[in-house]
C-alpha positions in Angstrom: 0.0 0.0 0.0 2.5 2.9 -1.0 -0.1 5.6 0.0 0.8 4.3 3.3 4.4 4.2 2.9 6.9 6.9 4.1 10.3 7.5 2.8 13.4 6.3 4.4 14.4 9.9 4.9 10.8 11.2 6.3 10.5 7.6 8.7 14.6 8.6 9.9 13.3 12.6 11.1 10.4 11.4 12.7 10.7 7.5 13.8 14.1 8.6 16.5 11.9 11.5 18.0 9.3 9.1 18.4 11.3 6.7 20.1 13.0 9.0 22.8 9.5 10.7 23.6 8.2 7.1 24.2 11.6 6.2 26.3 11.0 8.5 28.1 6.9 8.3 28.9 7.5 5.2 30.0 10.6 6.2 32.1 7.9 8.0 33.9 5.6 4.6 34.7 7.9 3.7 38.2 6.8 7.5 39.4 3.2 6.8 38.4 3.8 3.2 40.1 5.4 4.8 43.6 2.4 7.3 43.6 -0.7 5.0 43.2 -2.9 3.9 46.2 -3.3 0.5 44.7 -0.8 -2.3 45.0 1.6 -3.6 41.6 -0.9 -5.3 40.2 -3.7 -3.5 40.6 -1.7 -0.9 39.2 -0.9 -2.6 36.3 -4.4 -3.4 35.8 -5.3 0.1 35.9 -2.7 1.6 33.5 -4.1 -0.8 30.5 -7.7 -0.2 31.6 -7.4 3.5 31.4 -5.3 3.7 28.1 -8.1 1.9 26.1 -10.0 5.0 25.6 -7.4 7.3 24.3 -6.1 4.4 21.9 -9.7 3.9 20.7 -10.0 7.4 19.3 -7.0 7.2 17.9 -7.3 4.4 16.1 -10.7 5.6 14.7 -9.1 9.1 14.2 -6.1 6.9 11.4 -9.2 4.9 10.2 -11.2 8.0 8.9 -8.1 9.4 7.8 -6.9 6.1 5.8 -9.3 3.5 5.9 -7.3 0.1 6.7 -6.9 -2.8 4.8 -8.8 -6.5 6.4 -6.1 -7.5 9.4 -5.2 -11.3 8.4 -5.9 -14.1 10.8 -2.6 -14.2 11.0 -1.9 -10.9 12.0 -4.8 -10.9 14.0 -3.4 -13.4 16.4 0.2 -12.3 16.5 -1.7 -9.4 17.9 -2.8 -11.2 20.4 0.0 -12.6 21.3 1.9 -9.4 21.5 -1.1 -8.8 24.1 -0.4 -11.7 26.4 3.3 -11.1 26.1 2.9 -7.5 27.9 0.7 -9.5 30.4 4.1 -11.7 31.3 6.2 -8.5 31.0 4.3 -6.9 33.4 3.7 -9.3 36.0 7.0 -11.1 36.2 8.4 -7.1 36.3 5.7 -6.6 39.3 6.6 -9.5 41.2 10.2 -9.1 40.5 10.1 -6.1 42.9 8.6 -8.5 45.7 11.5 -10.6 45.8 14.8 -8.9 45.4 15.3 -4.8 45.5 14.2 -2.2 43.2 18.0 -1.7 41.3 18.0 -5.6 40.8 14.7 -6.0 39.2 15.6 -2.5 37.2 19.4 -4.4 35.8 17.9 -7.5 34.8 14.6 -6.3 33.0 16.8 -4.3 30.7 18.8 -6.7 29.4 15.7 -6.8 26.7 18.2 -5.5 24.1 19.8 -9.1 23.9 16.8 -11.1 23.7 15.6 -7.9 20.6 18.6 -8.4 19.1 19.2 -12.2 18.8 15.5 -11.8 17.8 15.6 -9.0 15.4 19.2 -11.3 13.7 16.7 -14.6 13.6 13.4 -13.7 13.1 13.3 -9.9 11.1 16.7 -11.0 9.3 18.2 -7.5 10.6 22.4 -7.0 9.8 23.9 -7.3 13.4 27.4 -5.3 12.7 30.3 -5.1 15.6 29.8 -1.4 16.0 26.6 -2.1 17.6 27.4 -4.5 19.8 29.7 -2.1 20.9 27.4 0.2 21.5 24.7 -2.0 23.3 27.5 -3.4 25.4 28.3 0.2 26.4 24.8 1.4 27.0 24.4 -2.0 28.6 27.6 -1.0 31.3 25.6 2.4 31.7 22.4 0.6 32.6 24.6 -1.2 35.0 26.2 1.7 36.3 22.6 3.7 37.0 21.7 1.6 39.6 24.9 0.2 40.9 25.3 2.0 44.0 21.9 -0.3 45.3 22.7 -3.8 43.3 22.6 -6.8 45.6 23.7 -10.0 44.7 22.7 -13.2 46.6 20.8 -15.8 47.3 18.1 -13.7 49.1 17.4 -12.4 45.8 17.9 -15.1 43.6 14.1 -15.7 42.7 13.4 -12.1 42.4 16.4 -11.7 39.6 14.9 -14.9 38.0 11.9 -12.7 37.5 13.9 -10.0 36.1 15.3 -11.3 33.5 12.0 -13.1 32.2 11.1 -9.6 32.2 13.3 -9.0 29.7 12.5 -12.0 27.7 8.5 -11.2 27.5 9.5 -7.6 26.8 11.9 -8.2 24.2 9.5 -11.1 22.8 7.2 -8.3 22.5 8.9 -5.5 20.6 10.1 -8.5 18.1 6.5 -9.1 18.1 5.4 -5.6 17.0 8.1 -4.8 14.8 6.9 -7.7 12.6 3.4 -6.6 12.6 4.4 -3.0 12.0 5.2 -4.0 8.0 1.4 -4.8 7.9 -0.6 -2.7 10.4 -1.0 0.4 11.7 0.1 1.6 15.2 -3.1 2.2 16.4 -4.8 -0.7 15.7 -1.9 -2.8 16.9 -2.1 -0.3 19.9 -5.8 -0.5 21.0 -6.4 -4.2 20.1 -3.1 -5.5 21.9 -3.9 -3.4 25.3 -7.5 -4.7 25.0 -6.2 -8.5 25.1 -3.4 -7.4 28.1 -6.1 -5.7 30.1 -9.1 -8.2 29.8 -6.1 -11.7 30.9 -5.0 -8.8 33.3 -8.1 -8.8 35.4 -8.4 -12.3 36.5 -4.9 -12.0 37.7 -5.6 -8.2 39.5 -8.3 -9.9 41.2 -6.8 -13.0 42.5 -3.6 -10.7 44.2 -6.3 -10.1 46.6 -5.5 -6.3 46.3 -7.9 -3.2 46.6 -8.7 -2.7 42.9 -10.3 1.0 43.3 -8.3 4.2 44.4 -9.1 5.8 48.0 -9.3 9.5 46.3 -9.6 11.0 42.9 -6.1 12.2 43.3 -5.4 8.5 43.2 -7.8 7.9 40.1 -5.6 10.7 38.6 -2.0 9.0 39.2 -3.7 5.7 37.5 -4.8 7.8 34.2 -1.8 9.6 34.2 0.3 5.9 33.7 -1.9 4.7 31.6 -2.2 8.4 29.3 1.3 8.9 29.7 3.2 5.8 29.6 0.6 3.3 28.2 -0.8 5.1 25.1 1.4 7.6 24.7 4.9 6.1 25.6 4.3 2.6 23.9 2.2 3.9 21.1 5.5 6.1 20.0 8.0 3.1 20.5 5.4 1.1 18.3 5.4 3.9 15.7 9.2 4.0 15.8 9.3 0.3 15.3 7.9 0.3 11.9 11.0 2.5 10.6 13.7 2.1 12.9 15.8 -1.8 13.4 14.1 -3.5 16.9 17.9 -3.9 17.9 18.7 -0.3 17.8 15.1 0.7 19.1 15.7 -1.5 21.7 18.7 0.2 22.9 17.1 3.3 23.1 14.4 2.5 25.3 17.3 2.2 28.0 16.6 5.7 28.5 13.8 4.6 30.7 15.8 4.0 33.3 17.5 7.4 33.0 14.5 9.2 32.7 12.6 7.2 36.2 16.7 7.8 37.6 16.4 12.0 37.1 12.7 12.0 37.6 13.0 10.0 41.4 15.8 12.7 42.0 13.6 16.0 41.1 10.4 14.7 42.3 10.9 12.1 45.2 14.8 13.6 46.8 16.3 10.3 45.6 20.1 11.2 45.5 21.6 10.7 41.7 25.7 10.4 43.0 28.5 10.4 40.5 28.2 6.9 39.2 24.4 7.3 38.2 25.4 10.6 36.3 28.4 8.9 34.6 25.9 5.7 33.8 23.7 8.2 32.0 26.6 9.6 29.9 27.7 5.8 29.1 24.4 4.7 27.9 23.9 7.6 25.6 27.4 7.1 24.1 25.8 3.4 23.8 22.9 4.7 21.6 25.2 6.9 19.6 27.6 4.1 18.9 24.8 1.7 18.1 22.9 4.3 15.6 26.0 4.5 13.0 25.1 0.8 12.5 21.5 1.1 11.6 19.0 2.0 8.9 15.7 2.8 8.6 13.1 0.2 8.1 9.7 0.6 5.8 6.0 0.5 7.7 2.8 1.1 7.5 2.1 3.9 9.8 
């Protein structure tokens, strides 16, 4: 469908913007998360319920302007799957933080830019060149390095790290996920019908944790539509966008300004001290990013 098509040099101006904005929206989610009333999961439950609206009108907002071609069966239900794989990411990353410490759970969620990458060399047929395993082994380091002053490593925490890094394996199973649907269909419709799937297999689960599922004030109500606005539509609907025209490997990357942004955020909004090594981290994952984009091209989506 060319009328659908953008030009490597149009998707390259506007896919990298995309993906920073949505790296950092979502960098935002742990502040939401620290400021809600409800427990994790509840939480979670919330910031999928919540989004659906917002990703409704947009995706009748692309439909008037372009009306879609039929979704495949085959689409359809890699859609689906890309659905249940956020429900794993999420929960595994919510009860990650019950059994080992906060920077733990952080280190090992983000190594999702190995499981994208082996993905994106196996599955999307991407050119994995040295310079950018430089580059995610540097921004990797500086990942490391933002929450090193708090890692803990030990039995005690064991399970908890466990949970961690399948984290990162839903996650990154995810972004392979949409990146391969992205050739196909549109960001909102992959948007709205993927959080629909997350938040209905979400609520069996919210509701077994035995937690309060309903805010005690409407300030409360407004941190919950807040993550699911800011983070949920808005922050993964961009990193979907950008992962139509940009390689999952390098987009991947990227995203590890989430932990930089929830890093300056907890320092300006909650006093959480940012020492020397968090502010060097930063400045090693960004050189990561900057190695790793000389070894990338833009992709071809449908938008």
């Amino acid at each position: 469908r060319p009328s659908l098509k953008m030009t490597a040099d149009r998707a390259g101006v506007l896919a990298l913007p995309a993906l920073v904005l949505g790296s950092i929206a979502i960098g935002a989610s742990p502040i939401f998360v620290r400021w809600s009333e409800l427990g994790p999961v509840a939480t979670a439950f919330h910031r999928m319920f919540w989004a659906l609206p917002p990703l409704y009108l947009w995706m009748r907002l692309e439909q008037r302007r372009q009306p879609p071609a039929p979704i495949r069966l085959r689409d359809a239900l890699q859609i689906a799957l890309c659905g249940l794989l956020f429900v794993g990411d999420l929960c595994f990353w919510h009860w990650s933080f019950l059994r080992t410490n906060v920077a733990n759970a952080t280190l090992f969620a983000n190594f999702s830019p190995i499981v994208v990458t082996l993905g994106a060399w196996l599955i999307l047929k991407e050119q994995i060149r040295r310079a950018f395993v430089l580059g995610m082994l540097l921004a990797l380091v500086g990942a490391a390095m933002l929450v090193g002053s708090s890692l803990e490593l030990g039995s005690a925490h064991v399970v908890g790290d466990l949970f961690g890094l399948i984290t990162a394996m839903f996650f990154g199973s995810y972004m392979i996920g949409i990146a391969s649907l992205r050739s196909q269909v549109d960001t909102a419709t992959i948007m709205f019908w993927s959080s629909l799937v997350t938040c209905v297999a979400f609520l069996p689960i919210a509701w077994a944790s035995g937690e309060s599922l309903w805010p005690r004030s409407p300030q409360g109500l407004a941190v919950l539509i807040g993550l699911a606005w800011v983070s949920q539509a808005a922050g993964q609907g961009l990193i979907a966008y950008a992962l139509g025209h940009l390689p999952a490997a390098f987009s991947s990357l990227v995203i590890l300004i989430e932990p930089l942004t929830a890093a300056v955020l907890g320092w300006v909004l909650l006093s959480e001290y940012l020492g020397p090594l968090q502010a060097a981290g930063a400045v090693v994952v960004l050189a990561g990013i900057v190695v790793a984009r000389r070894a990338t091209q833009t992709r071809m989506a449908v938008t």
